[in-house]
C-alpha positions as CSV (number, residue, x, y, z in Angstrom):
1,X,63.7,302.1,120.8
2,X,63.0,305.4,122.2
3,X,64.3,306.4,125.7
4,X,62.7,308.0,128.7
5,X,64.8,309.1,131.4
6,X,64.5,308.8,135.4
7,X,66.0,310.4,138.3
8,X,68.9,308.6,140.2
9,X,69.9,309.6,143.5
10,X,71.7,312.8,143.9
11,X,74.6,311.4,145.7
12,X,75.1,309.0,142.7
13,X,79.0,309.4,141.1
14,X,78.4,311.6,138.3
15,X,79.5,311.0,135.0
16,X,81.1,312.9,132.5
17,X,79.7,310.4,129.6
18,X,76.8,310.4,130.4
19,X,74.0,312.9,129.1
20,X,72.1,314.8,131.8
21,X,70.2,317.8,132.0
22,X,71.9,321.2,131.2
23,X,70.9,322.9,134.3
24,X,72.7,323.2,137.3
25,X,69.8,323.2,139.5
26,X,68.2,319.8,138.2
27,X,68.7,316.4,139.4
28,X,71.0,313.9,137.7
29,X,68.9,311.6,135.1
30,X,70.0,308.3,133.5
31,X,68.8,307.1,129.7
32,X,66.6,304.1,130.5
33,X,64.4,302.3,127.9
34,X,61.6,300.7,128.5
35,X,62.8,297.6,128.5
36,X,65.1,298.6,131.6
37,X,68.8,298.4,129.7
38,X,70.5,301.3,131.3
39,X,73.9,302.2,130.1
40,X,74.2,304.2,133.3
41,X,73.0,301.7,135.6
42,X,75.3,299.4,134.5
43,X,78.4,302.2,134.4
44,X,77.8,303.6,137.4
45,X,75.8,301.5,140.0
46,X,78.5,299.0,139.8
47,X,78.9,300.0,143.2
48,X,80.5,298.3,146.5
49,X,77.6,296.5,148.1
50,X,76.5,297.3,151.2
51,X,79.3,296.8,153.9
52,X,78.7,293.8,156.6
53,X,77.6,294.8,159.7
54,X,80.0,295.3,163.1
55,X,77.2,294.7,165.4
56,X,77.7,291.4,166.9
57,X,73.9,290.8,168.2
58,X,71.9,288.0,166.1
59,X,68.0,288.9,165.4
60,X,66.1,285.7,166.3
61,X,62.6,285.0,164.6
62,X,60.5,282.3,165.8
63,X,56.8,281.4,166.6
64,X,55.3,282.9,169.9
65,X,54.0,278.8,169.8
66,X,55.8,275.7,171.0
67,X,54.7,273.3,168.2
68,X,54.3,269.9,168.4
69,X,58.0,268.7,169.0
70,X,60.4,269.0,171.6
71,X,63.3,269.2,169.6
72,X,62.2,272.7,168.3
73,X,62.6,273.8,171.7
74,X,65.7,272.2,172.0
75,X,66.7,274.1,169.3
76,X,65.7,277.7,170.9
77,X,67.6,276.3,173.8
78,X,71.0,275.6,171.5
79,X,70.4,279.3,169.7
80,X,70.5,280.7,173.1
81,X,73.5,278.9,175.0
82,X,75.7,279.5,171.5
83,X,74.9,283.0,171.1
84,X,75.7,283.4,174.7
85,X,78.8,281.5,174.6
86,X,79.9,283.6,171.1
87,X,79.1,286.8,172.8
88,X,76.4,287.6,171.2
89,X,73.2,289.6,172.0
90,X,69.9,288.1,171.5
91,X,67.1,290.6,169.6
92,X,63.8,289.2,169.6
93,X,60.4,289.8,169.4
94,X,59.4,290.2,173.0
95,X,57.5,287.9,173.4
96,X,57.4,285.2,177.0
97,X,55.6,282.6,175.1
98,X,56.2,279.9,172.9
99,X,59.9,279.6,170.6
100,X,60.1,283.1,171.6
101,X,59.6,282.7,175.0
102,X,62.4,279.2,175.3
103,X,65.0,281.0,173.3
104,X,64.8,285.0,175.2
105,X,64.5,283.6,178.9
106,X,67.4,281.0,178.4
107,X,70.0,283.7,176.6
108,X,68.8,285.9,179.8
109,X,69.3,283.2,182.6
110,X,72.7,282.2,181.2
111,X,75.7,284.6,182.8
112,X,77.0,286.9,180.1
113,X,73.7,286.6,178.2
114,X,72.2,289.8,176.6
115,X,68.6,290.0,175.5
116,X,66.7,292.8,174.2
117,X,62.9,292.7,173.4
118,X,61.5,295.0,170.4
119,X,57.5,294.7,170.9
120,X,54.7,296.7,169.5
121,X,52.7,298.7,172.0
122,X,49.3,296.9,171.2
123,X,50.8,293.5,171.9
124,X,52.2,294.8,175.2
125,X,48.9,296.3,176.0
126,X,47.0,293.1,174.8
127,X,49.3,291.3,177.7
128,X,51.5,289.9,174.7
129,X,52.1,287.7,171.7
130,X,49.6,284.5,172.2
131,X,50.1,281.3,171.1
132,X,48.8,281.0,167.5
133,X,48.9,277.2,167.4
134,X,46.3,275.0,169.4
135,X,49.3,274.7,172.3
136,X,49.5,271.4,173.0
137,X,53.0,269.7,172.4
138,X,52.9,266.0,171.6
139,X,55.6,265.9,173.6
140,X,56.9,267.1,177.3
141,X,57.6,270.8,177.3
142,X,60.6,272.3,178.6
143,X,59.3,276.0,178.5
144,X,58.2,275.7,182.2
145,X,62.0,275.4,182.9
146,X,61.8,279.2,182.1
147,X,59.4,281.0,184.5
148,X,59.3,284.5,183.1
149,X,60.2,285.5,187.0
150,X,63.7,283.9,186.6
151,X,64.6,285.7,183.0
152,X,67.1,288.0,184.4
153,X,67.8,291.3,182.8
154,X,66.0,291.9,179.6
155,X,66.0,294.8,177.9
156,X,62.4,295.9,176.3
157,X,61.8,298.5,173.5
158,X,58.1,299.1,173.0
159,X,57.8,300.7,169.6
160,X,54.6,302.2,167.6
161,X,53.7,299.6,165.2
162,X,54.7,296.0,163.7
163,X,56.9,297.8,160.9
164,X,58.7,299.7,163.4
165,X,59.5,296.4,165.5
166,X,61.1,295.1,162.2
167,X,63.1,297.6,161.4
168,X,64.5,298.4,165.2
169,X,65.1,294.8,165.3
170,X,67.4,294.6,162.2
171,X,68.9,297.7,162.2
172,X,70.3,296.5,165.7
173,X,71.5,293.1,164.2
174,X,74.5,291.7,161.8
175,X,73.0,289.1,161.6
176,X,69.5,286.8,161.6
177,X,68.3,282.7,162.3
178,X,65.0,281.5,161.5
179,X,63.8,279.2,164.1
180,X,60.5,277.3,163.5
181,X,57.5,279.6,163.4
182,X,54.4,280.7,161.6
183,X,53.5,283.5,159.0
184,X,54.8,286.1,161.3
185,X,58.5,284.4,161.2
186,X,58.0,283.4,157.6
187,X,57.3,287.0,156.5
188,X,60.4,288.5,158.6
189,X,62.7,286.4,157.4
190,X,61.8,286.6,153.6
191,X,61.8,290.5,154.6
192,X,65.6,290.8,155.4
193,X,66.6,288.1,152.7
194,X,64.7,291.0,150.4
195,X,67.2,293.3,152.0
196,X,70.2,291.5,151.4
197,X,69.5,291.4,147.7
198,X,67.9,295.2,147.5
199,X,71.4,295.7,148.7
200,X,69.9,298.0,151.8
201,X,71.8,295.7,154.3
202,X,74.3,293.0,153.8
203,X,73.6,290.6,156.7
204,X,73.0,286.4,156.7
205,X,69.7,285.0,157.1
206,X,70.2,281.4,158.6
207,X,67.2,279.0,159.1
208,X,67.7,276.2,161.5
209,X,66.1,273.4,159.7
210,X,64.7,271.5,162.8
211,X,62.9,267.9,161.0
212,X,63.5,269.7,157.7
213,X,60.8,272.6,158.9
214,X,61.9,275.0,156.0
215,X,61.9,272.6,153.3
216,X,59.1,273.5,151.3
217,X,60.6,277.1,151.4
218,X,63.4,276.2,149.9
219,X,61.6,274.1,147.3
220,X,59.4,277.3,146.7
221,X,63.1,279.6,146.0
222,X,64.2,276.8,143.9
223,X,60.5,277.0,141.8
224,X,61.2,281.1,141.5
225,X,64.6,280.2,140.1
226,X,63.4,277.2,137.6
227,X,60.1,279.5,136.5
228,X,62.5,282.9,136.1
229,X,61.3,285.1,139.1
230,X,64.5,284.3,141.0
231,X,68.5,284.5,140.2
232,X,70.2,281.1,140.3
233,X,72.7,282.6,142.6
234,X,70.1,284.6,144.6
235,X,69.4,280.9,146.1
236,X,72.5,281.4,148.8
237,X,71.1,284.3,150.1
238,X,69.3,281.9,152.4
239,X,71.2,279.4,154.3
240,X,69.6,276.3,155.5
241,X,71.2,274.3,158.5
242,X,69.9,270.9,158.3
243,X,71.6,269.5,161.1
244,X,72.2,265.0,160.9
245,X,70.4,263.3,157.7
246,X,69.0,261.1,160.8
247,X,66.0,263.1,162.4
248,X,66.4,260.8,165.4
249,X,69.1,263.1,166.0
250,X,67.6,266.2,165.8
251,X,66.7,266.2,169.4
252,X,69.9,266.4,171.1
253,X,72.0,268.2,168.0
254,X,73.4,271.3,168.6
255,X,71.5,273.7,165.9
256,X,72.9,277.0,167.8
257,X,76.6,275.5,167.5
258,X,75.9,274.9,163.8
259,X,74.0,278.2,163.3
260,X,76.6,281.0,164.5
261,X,79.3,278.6,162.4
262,X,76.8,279.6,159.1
263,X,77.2,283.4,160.5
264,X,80.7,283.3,160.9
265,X,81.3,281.4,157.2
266,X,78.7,284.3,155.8
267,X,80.6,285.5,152.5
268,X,79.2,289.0,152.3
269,X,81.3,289.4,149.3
270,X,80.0,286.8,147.2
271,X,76.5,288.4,147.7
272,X,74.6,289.0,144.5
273,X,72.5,292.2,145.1
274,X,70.7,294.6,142.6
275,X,71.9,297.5,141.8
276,X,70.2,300.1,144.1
277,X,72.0,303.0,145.4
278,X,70.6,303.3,149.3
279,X,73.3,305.3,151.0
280,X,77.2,304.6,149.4
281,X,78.0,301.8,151.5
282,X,76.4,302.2,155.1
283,X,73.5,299.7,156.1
284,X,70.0,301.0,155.5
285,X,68.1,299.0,157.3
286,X,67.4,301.9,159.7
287,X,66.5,304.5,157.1
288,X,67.7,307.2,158.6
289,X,69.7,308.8,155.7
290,X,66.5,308.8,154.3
291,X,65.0,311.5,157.4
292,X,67.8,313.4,156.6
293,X,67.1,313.7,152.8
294,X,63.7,314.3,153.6
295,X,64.4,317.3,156.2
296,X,67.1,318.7,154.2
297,X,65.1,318.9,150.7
298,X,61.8,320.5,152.8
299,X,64.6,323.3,153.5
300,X,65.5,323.4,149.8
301,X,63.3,326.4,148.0
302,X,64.1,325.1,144.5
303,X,62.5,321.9,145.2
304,X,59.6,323.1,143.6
305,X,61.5,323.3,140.5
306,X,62.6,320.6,140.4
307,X,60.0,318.2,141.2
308,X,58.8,321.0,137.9
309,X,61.4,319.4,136.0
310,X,60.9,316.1,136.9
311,X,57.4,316.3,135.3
312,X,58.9,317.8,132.1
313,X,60.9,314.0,131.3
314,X,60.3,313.3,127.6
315,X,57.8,309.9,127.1
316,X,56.1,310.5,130.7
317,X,52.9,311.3,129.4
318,X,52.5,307.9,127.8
319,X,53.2,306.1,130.6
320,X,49.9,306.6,132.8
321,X,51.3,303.7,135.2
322,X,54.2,305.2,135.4
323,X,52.9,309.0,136.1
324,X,50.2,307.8,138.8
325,X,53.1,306.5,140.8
326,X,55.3,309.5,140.7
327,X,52.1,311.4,142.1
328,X,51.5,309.2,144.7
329,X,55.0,309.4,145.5
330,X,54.8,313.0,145.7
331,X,52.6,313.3,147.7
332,X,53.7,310.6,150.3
333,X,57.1,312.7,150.2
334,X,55.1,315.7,151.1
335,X,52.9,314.2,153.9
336,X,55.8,312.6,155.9
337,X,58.2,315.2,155.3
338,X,55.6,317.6,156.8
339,X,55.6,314.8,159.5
340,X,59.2,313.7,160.0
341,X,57.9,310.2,159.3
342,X,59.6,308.2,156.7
C-alpha cells in the first residue's frame, strides 16, 4: 500500500528512525497510509497524557430551568454546600435562574464559598439565561430561598461569544459535574468528555444522576461502543453518580457529598486518550500555546516555504478531500493569525 505523509507538530520528539524530509528548513513528516497505521504515531506519540489539573475549582453545568422535581434542586443545593465545604470554587454559567441559579447563589451565601460567573455578553444584555422549560415545578420550589440580592460576592466574567464561555470556564476548572439540564448542558459536558479523550485536558466529568436523569446517555455511549464508534474503555471517561437504587431517596441524598468523592477517586492515569500531541503535557483547554504558535510562525519568513513544501507531499493530489481541507486550513491560519484570534 502506498504511503502519503503528513505534518506532525514541530515540537514532536524527533526520531532518528524515522524518514523525514532532507531539508533543514522543513517540518517533520510521519509515513501514514491511508488506512491510518502509522509507525511513527505509534513510536513516538506514545506520549505522557495530559497532566491533571492543580486548580481546585469544579465547573458546574446545569439547566438555567428548575424542572419538574424538587430533588434536582436539592441536588444543586448538595453540589454547592460540598464544594464549599471541600474548598472548592464554583464556575458556572452565570446565570440567576433555574439549576444554575440554586446551585451559584447557595455556594455564594455559604461562608468560604467562591463563585465565579462566565456569561456571554448577549445573554447579559438580553437580562440573562431564561428558563427554557415551561417553569412550573410539580413540586414546591426552593429557588426563592435564594433572592439574587442575598448571593454574596460573585465574581462575573462577561466574554464575547458562547465558545469563549466554554473555554474560560474549563480552562479555569480541574474538574466538571453534570447536574440535570437541557441541550446547552448536554452539549458542554459531551464537549469536555471530548477533551479528556483528545487528550487536550485531563479532567473528570461527573454527572449526578438525579431519578436516573442521564440514563439514556449512558445507554447511547454504551450503543457507540456495541456499534464500533466508541472504545470499550472510553466508557469511564464519564462517571455516573447514581445515588440509592430507591428513588424515594433521592430527595434528601447527598449528590454533592457523593460527587466531589467521584473527583477525588478520578484515576487520571487510567485515562485512555488518543494520541494527539497538543502541547507536551500542559492542559490545552485554554489554547494559548496555540496564539503563541500562531504569532511566532507570522514572524517566521520561511513560512512561505514551507507551507511550499507542504503542498509538494507525494499522493496529495489524489486526495481532493484531503487537499480542500489543507486550503481551508490555510487560510483560517492566515485570517486569525492576521487577527490574533485562534
Amino acid at each position: 500500500m502506498s504511503q502519503l505523509e503528513l505534518p506532525l507538530p514541530s515540537n514532536l520528539p524527533q526520531s532518528t528512525s524515522t524518514p523525514f524530509p532532507t531539508s533543514p528548513d522543513s517540518p517533520p513528516f510521519a509515513a501514514v497510509s491511508p488506512a491510518g497505521n502509522s509507525s511513527i504515531l505509534k513510536e513516538k506519540l506514545e506520549l505522557a497524557m495530559v497532566a491533571p489539573s492543580e486548580s481546585r475549582a469544579v465547573a458546574v453545568y446545569c439547566a438555567a430551568s428548575l424542572g419538574h422535581q424538587k430533588a434536582f434542586q436539592q441536588a444543586a443545593l448538595s453540589v454547592a454546600h460540598a464544594l464549599v465545604a471541600a474548598n472548592r470554587p464554583l464556575i458556572y454559567g452565570g446565570g440567576n435562574t433555574g439549576i444554575m441559579g440554586v446551585v451559584s447563589g447557595a455556594a455564594a451565601n455559604l461562608e468560604g464559598g467562591k463563585v465565579t460567573g462566565i456569561i456571554p455578553y448577549a445573554i447579559l444584555a438580553a437580562g440573562g439565561e431564561k428558563d427554557k422549560g415551561n417553569g412550573k415545578p410539580k413540586s414546591n420550589s426552593i429557588a426563592e430561598l435564594l433572592d439574587e440580592k442575598q448571593r454574596g460576592e460573585v465574581e462575573t466574567i462577561v466574554v464575547n461569544s458562547m465558545h469563549e464561555r466554554k473555554v474560560e470556564m474549563a480552562k479555569r476548572s480541574g474538574a466538571f459535574i453534570g447536574l440535570p439540564g437541557g441541550f446547552g448542558t448536554f452539549e458542554e459536558v459531551l464537549e469536555v468528555v471530548t477533551w479528556n479523550q483528545l487528550n487536550i485536558h485531563n479532567k473528570p466529568v461527573i454527572l449526578v444522576n438525579v431519578f436516573a436523569y442521564y440514563n439514556p446517555l449512558r445507554d447511547l455511549i454504551r450503543n457507540g461502543i456495541r456499534e464500533g464508534f466508541i472504545r470499550p474503555e472510553n466508557e469511564k471517561l464519564v462517571v455516573f453518580v447514581d445515588g440509592p437504587a430507591d428513588h424515594t431517596a433521592h430527595e434528601t441524598f447527598d449528590w454533592g457529598q457523593a460527587a466531589v468523592e467521584a473527583i477525588d477517586a478520578w484515576q487520571h492515569d487510567k485515562v485512555s486518550t488518543l494520541p494527539f500531541y497538543w502541547n507536551k503535557d500542559e492542559d490545552s483547554s485554554d489554547m494559548t500555546h496555540v496564539n503563541a504558535h500562531i504569532n511566532a510562525k507570522v514572524a517566521d519568513s520561511d513560512e512561505k516555504a514551507r507551507v511550499q513544501h507542504i503542498e509538494t507531499i507525494p499522493g496529495l493530489g489524489t486526495l481532493p478531500g484531503l487537499k480542500l481541507t489543507h486550503g481551508w486550513f490555510k487560510r483560517v491560519w492566515h485570517v486569525r493569525s492576521r487577527s490574533g484570534r485562534v
